[in-house]
C-alpha positions as CSV (number, residue, x, y, z in Angstrom):
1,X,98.1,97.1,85.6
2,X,98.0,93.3,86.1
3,X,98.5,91.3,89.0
4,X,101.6,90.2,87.5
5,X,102.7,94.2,87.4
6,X,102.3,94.8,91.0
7,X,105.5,96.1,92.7
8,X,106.0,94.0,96.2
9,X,109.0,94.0,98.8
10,X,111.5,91.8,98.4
11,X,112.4,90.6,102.4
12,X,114.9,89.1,103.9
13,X,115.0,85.8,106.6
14,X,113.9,88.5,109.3
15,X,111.4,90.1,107.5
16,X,113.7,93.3,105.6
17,X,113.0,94.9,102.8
18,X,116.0,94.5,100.8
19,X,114.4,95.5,97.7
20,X,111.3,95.3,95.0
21,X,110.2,93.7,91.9
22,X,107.0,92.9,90.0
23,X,105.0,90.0,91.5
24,X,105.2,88.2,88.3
25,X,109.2,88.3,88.5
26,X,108.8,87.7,92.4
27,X,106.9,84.2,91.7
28,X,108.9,83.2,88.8
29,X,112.4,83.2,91.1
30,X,111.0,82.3,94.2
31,X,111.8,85.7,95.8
32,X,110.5,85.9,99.6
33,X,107.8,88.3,99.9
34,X,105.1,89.0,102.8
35,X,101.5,88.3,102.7
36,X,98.3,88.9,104.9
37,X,95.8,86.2,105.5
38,X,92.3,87.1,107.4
39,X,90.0,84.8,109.0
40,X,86.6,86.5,108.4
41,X,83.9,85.6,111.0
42,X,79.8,87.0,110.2
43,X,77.8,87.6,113.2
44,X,76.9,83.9,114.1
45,X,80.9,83.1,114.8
46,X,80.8,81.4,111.2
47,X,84.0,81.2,109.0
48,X,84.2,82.5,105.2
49,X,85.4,80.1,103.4
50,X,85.8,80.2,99.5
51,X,86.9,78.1,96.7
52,X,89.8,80.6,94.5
53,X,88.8,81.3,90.6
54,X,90.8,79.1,88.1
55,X,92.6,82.3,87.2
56,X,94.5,83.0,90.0
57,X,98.5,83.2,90.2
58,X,98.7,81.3,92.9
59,X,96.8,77.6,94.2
60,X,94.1,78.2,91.4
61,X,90.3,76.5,91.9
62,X,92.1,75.5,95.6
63,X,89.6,76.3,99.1
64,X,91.1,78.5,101.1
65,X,89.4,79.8,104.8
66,X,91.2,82.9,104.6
67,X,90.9,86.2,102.2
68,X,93.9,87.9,101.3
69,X,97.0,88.5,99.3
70,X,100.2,89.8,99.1
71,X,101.5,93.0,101.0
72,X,102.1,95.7,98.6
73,X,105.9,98.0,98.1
74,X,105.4,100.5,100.8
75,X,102.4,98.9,102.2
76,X,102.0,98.0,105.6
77,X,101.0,94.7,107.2
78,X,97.7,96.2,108.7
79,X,96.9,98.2,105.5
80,X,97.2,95.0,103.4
81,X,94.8,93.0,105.7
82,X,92.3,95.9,105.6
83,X,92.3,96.2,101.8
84,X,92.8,92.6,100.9
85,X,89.5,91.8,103.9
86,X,87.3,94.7,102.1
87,X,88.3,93.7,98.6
88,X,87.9,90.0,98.7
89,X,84.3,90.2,100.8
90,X,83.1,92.8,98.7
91,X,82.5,95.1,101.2
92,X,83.5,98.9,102.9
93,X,84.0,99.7,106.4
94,X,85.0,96.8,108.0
95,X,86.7,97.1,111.1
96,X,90.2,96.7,111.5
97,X,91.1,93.2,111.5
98,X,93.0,92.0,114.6
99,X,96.9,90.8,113.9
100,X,97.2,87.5,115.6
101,X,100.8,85.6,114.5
102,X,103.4,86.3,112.2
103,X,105.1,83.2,110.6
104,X,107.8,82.6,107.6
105,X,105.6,80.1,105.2
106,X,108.2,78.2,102.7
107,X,106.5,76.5,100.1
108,X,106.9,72.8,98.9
109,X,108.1,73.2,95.7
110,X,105.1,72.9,93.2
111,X,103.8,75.6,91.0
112,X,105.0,78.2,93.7
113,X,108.4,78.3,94.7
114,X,109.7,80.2,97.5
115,X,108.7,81.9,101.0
116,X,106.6,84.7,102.0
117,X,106.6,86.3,105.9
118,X,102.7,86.0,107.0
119,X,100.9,87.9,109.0
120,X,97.2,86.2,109.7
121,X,94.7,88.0,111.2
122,X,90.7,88.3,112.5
123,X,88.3,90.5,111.5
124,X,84.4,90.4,112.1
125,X,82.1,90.9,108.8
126,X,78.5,91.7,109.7
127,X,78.1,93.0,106.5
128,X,76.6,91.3,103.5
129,X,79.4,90.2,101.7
130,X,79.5,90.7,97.3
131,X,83.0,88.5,96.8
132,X,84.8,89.7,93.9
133,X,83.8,87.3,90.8
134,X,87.6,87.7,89.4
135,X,89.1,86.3,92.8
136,X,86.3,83.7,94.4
137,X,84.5,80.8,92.5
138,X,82.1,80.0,95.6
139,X,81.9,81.2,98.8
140,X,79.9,80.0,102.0
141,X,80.1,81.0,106.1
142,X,81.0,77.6,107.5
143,X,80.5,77.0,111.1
144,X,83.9,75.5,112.7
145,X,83.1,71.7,112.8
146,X,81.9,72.0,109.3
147,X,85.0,73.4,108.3
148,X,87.2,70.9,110.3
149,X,85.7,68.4,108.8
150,X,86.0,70.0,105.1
151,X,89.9,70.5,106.3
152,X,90.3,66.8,107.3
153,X,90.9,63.7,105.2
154,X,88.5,61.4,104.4
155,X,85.8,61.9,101.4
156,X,84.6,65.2,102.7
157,X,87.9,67.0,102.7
158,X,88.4,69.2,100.2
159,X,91.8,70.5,98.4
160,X,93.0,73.9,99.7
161,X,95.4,76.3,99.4
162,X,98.5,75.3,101.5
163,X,99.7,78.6,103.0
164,X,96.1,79.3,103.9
165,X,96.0,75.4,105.5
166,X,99.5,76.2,106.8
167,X,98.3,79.2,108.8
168,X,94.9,77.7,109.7
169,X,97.0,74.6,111.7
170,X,98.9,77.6,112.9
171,X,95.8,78.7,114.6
172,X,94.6,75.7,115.7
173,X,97.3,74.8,117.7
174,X,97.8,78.8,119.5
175,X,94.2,78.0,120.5
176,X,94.3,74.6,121.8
């Protein structure tokens, strides 16, 4: 089955499922959906940050300093950050990453159309990480200043995936 197979919720404006459809169909009309994005930290408080493969459905080649996806028909919020954390680092037996917002993201306009429900999350890897090839181009643990400075303007900021940068200034601000 293809990514563009994949049967996801359809949701309503307070996060209902009020039906399903293939994800392909889901991004072609704009449908609202949910999705889980995890902030993966290694052992020296460092952030995984990757750059997407030029394949992807969704903000191709873009950084992004989140892994995750879309939440699945049936699947639960928690479930989907587990898988999508294990699958995109490459790894088994990662704890359970920590739920820490929940926030309607409505995109721009742009090669995406529409609104997803996002849950974002935390999770600790002390594992070494194997990124699948098929989802990340290049892949580094950034320490935070490193990545602010990647995430701000100027000639060392890089393009990123603006969900992932929506939920990152998210997070920024519940911490300051």
């Amino acid at each position: 089955m293809s990514a563009a197979d994949e049967i996801l919720d359809i949701v309503d404006e307070d996060d209902n499922v009020v039906g399903r459809a293939p994800r392909g169909e889901v991004y072609a009309r704009g449908l609202r959906h949910r999705a889980v994005f995890v902030l993966a930290r290694d052992a020296r408080d460092r952030v995984f940050v990757h750059r997407r493969t030029a394949v992807k459905l969704v903000f191709p080649s873009l950084y992004d300093m989140f892994v995750g996806g879309v939440v699945g028909a049936g699947e639960s919020y928690d479930d989907a950050a587990l898988r999508e954390a294990e699958e995109e680092l490459g790894v088994s037996g990662l704890p359970r990453p920590v739920p820490l917002f929940t926030f309607l993201y409505e995109s721009a306009g742009g090669p995406v159309a529409g609104s997803w429900w996002s849950r974002v999350y935390e999770v600790r890897c002390t594992l070494p990480v194997r990124p699948q090839a098929a989802e990340v181009a290049w892949y580094d643990f950034l320490p935070e200043p490193e990545l602010e400075r990647r995430v701000g303007p100027g000639p060392d900021g890089w393009e990123w995936a603006p969900d992932g940068l929506a939920a990152y200034e998210r997070l920024r601000a519940l911490r300051a």
